[in-house]
PyMOL Python script that loads the backbone (N, CA, C, O; Angstrom):
from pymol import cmd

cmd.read_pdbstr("""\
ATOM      1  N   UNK A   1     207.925  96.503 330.180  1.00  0.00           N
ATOM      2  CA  UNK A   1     208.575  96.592 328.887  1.00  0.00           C
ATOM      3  C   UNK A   1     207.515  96.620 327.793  1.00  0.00           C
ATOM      4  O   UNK A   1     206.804  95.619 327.709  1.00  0.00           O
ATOM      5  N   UNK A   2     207.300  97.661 326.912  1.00  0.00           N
ATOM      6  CA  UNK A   2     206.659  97.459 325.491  1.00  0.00           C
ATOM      7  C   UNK A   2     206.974  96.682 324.879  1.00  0.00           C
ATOM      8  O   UNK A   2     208.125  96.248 324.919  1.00  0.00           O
ATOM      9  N   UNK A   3     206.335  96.367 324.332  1.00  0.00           N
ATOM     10  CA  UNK A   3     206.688  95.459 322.816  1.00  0.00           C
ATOM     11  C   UNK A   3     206.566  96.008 321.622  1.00  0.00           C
ATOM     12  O   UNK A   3     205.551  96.693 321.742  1.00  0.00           O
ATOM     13  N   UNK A   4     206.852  96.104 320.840  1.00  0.00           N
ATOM     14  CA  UNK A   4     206.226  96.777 319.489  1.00  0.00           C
ATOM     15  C   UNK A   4     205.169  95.564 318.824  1.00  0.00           C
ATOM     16  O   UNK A   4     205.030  94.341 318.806  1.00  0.00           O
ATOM     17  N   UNK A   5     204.644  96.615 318.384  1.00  0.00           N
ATOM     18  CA  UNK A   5     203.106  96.115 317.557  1.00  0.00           C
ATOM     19  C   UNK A   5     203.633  94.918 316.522  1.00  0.00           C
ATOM     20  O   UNK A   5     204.729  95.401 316.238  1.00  0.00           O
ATOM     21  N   UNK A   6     203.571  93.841 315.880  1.00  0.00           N
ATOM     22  CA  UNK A   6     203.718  93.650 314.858  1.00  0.00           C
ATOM     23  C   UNK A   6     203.540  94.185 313.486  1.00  0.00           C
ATOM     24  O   UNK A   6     202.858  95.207 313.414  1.00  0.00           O
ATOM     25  N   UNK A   7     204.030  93.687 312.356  1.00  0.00           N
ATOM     26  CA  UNK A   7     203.604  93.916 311.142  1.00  0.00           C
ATOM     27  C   UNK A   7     203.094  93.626 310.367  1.00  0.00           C
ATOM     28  O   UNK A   7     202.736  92.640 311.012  1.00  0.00           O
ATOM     29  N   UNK A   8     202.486  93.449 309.187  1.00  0.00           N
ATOM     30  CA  UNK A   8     201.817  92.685 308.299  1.00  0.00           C
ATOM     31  C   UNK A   8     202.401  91.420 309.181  1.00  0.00           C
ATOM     32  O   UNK A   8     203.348  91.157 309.922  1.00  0.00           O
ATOM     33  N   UNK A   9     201.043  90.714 308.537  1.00  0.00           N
ATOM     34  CA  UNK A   9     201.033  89.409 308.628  1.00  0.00           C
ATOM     35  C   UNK A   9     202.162  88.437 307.864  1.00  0.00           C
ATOM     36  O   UNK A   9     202.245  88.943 306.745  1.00  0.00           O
ATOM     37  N   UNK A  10     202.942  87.455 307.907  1.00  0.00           N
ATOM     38  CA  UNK A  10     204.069  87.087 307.670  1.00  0.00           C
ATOM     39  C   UNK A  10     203.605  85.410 306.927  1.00  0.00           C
ATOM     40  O   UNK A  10     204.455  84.557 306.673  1.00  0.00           O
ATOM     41  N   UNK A  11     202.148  85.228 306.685  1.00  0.00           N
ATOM     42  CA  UNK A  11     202.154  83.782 306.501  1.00  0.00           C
ATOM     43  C   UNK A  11     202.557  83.331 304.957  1.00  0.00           C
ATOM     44  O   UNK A  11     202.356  84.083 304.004  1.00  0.00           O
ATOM     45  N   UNK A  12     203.182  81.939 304.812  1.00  0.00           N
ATOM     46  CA  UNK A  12     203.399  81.684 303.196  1.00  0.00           C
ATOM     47  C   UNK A  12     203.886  80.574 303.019  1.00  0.00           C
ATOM     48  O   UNK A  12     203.575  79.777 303.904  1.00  0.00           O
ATOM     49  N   UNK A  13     204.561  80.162 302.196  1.00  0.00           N
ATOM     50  CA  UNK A  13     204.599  78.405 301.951  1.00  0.00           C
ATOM     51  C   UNK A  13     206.370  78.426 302.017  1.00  0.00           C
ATOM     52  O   UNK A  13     207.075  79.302 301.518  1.00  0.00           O
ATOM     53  N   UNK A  14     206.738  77.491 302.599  1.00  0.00           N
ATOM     54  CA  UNK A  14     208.536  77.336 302.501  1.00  0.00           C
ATOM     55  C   UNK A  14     209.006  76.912 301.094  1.00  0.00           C
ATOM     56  O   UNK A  14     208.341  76.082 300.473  1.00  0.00           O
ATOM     57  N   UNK A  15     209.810  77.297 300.715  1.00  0.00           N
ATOM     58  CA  UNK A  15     210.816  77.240 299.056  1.00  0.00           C
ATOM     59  C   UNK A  15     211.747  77.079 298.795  1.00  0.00           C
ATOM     60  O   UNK A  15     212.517  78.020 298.604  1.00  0.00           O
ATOM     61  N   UNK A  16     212.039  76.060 298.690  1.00  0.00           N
ATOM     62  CA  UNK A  16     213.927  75.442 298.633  1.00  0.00           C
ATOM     63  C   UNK A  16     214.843  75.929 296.847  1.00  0.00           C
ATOM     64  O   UNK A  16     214.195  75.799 295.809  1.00  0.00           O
ATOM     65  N   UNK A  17     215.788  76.263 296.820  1.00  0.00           N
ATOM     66  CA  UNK A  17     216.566  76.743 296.345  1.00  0.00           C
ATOM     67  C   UNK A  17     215.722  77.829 294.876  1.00  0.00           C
ATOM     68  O   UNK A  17     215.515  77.572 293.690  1.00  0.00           O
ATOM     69  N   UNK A  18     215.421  79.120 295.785  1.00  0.00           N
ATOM     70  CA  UNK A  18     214.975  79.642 295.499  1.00  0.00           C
ATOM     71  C   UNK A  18     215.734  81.001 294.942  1.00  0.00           C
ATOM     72  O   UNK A  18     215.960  81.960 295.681  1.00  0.00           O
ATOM     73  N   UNK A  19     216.029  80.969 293.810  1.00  0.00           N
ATOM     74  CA  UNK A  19     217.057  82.162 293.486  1.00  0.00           C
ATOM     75  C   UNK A  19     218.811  82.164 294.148  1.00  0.00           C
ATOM     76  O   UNK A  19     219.559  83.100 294.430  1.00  0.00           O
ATOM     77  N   UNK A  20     218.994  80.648 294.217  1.00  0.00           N
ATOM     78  CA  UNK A  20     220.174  80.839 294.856  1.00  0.00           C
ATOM     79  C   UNK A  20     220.079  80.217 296.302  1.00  0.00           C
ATOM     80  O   UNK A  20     220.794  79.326 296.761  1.00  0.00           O
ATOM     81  N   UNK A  21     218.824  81.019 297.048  1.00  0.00           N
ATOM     82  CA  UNK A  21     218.711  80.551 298.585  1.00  0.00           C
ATOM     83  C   UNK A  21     218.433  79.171 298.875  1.00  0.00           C
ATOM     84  O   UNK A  21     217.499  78.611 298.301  1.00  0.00           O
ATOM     85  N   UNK A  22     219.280  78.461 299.857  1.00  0.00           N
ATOM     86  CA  UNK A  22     218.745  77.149 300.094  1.00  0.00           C
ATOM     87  C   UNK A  22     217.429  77.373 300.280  1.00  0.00           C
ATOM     88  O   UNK A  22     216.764  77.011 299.310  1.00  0.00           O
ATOM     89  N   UNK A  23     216.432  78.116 301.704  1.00  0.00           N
ATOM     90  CA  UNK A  23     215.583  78.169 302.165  1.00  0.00           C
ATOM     91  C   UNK A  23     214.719  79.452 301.882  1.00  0.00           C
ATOM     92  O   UNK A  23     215.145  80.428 302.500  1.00  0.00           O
ATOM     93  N   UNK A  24     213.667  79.687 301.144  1.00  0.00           N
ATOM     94  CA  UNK A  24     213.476  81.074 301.641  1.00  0.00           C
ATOM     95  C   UNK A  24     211.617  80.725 301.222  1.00  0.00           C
ATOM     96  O   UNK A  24     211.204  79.728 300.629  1.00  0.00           O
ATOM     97  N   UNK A  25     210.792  81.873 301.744  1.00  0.00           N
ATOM     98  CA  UNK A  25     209.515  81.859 301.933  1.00  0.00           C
ATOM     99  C   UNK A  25     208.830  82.574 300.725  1.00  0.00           C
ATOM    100  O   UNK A  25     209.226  83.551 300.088  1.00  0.00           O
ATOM    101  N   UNK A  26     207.634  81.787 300.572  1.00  0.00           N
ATOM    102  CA  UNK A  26     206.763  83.063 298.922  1.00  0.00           C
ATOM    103  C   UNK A  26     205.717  83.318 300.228  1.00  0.00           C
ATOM    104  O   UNK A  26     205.254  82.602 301.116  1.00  0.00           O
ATOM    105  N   UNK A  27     205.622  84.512 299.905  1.00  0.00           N
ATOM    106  CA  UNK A  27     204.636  84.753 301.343  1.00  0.00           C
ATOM    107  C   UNK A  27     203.010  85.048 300.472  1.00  0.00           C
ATOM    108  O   UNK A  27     202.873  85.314 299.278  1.00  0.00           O
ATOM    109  N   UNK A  28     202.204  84.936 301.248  1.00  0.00           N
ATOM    110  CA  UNK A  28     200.865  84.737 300.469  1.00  0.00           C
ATOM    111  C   UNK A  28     200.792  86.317 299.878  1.00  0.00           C
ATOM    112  O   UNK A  28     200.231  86.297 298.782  1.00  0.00           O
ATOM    113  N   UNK A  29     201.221  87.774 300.305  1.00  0.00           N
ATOM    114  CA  UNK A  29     200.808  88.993 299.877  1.00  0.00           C
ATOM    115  C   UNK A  29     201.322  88.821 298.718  1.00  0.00           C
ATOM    116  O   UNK A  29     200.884  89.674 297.946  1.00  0.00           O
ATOM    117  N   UNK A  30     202.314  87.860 298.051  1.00  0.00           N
ATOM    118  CA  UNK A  30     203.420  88.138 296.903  1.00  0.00           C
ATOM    119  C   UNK A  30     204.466  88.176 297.227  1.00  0.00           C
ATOM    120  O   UNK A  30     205.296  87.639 296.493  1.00  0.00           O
ATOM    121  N   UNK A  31     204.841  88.729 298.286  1.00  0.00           N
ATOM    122  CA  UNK A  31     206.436  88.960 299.007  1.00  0.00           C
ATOM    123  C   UNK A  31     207.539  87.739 298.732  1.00  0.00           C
ATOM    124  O   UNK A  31     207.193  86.579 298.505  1.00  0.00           O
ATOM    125  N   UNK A  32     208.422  88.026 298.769  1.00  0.00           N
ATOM    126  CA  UNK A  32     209.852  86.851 299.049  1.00  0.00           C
ATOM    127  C   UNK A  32     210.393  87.414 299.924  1.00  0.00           C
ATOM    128  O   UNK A  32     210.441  88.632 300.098  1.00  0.00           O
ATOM    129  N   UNK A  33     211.127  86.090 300.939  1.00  0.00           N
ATOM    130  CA  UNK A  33     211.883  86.794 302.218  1.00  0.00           C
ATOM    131  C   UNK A  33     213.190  85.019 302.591  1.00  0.00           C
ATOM    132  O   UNK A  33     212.933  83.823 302.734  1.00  0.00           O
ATOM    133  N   UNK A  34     214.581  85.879 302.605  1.00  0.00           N
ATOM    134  CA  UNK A  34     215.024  84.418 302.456  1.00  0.00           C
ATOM    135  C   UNK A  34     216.040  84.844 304.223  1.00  0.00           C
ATOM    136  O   UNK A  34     215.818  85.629 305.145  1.00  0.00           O
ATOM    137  N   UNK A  35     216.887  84.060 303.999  1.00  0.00           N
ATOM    138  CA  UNK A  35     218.423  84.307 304.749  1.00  0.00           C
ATOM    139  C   UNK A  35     219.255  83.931 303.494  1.00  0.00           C
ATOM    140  O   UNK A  35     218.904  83.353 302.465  1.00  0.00           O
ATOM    141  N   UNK A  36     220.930  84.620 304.028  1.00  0.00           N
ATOM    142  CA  UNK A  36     221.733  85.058 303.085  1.00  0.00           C
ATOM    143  C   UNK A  36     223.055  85.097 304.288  1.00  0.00           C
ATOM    144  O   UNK A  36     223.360  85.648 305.346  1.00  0.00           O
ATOM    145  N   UNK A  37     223.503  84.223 303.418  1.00  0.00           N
ATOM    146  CA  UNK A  37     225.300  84.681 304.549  1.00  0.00           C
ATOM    147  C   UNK A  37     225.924  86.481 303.881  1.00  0.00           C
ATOM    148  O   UNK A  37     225.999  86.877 302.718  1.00  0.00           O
ATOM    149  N   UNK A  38     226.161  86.973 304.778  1.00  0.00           N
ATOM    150  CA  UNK A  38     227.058  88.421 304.653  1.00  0.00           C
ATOM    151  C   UNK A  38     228.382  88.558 305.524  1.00  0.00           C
ATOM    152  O   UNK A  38     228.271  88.596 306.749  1.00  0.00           O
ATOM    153  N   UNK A  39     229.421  88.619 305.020  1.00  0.00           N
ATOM    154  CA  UNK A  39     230.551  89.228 305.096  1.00  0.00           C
ATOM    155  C   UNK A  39     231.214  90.657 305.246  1.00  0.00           C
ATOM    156  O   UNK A  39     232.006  90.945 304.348  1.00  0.00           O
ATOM    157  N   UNK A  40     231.028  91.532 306.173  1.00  0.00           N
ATOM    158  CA  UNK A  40     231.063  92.547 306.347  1.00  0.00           C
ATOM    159  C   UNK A  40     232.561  92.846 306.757  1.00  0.00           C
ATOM    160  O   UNK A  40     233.008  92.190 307.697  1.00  0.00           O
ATOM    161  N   UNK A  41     233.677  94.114 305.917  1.00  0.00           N
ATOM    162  CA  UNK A  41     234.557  94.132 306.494  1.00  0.00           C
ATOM    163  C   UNK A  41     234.857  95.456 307.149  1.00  0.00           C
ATOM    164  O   UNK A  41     234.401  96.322 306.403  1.00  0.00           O
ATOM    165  N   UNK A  42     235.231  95.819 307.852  1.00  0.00           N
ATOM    166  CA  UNK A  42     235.153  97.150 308.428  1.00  0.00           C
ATOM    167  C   UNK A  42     236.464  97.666 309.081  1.00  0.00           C
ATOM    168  O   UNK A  42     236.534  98.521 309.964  1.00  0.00           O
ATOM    169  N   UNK A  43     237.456  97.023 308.516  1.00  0.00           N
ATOM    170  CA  UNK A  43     239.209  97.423 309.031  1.00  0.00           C
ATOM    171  C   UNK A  43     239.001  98.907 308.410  1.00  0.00           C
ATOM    172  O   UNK A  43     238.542  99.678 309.252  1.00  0.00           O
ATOM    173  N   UNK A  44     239.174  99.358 307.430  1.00  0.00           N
ATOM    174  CA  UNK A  44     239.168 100.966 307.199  1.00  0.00           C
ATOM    175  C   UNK A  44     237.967 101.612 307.854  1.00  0.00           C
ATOM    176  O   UNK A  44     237.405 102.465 307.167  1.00  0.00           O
ATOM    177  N   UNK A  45     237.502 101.382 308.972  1.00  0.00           N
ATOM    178  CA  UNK A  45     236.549 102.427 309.711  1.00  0.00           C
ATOM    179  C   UNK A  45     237.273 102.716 310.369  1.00  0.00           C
ATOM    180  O   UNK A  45     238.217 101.939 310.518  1.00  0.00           O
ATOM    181  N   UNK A  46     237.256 103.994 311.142  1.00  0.00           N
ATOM    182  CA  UNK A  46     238.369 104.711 312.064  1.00  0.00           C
ATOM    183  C   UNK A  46     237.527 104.065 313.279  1.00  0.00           C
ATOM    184  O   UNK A  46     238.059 104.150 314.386  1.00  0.00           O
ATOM    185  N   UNK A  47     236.624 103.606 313.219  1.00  0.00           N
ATOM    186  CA  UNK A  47     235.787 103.246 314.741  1.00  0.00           C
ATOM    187  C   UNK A  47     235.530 101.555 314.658  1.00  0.00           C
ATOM    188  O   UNK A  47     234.653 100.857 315.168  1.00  0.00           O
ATOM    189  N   UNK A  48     236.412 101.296 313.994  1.00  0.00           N
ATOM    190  CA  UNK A  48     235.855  99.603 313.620  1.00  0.00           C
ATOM    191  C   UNK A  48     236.463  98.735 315.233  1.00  0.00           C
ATOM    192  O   UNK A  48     235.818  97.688 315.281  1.00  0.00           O
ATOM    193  N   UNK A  49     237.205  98.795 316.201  1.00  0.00           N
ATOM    194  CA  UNK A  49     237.680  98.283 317.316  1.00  0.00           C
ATOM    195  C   UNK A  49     237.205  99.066 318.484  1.00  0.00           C
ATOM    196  O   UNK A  49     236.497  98.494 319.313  1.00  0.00           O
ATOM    197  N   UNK A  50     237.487 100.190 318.621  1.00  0.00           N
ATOM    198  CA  UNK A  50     237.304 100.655 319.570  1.00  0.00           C
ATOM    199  C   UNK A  50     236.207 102.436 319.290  1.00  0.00           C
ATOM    200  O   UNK A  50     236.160 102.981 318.187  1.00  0.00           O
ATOM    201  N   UNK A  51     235.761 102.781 320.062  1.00  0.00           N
ATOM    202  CA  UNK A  51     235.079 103.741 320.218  1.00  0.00           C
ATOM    203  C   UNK A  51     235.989 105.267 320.028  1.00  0.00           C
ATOM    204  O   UNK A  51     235.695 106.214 319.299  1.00  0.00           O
ATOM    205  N   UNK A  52     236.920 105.152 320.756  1.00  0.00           N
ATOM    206  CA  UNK A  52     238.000 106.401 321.004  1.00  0.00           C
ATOM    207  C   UNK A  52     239.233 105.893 320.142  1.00  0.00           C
ATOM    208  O   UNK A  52     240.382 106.225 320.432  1.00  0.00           O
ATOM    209  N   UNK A  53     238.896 104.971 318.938  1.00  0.00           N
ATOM    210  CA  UNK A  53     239.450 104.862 317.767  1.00  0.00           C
ATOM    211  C   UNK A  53     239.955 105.611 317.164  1.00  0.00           C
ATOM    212  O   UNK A  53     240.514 105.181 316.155  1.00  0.00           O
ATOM    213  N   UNK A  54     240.046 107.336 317.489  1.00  0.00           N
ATOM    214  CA  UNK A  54     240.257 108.378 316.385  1.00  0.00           C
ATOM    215  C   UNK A  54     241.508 108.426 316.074  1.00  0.00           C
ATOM    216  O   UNK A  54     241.899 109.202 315.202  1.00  0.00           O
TER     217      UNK A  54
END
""", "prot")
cmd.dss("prot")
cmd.show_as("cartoon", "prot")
cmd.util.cbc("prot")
cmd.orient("prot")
């Protein structure tokens, strides 16, 4: 099995309620990177249950 290569380097200091986010990271390049609850609804997709949904 491959792996893929990584990416930039990811290191940075942890940051509590940061724009809203309980948890999220200032990463040393400058970057911000948090988690986020999402709610996705997808009843009007013709393919949202089944595959042969049409």
């Amino acid at each position: 099995m491959l792996v893929p290569a990584l990416a930039a380097d990811c290191d940075g200091s942890l940051a509590f309620n940061l724009g809203g986010a309980r948890r999220s990271w200032l990463l040393f390049d400058g970057g911000v990177t948090a988690f986020a609850k999402r709610n996705i609804n997808i009843d009007g997709y013709a393919r949202a249950y089944h595959l042969r949904n049409a």
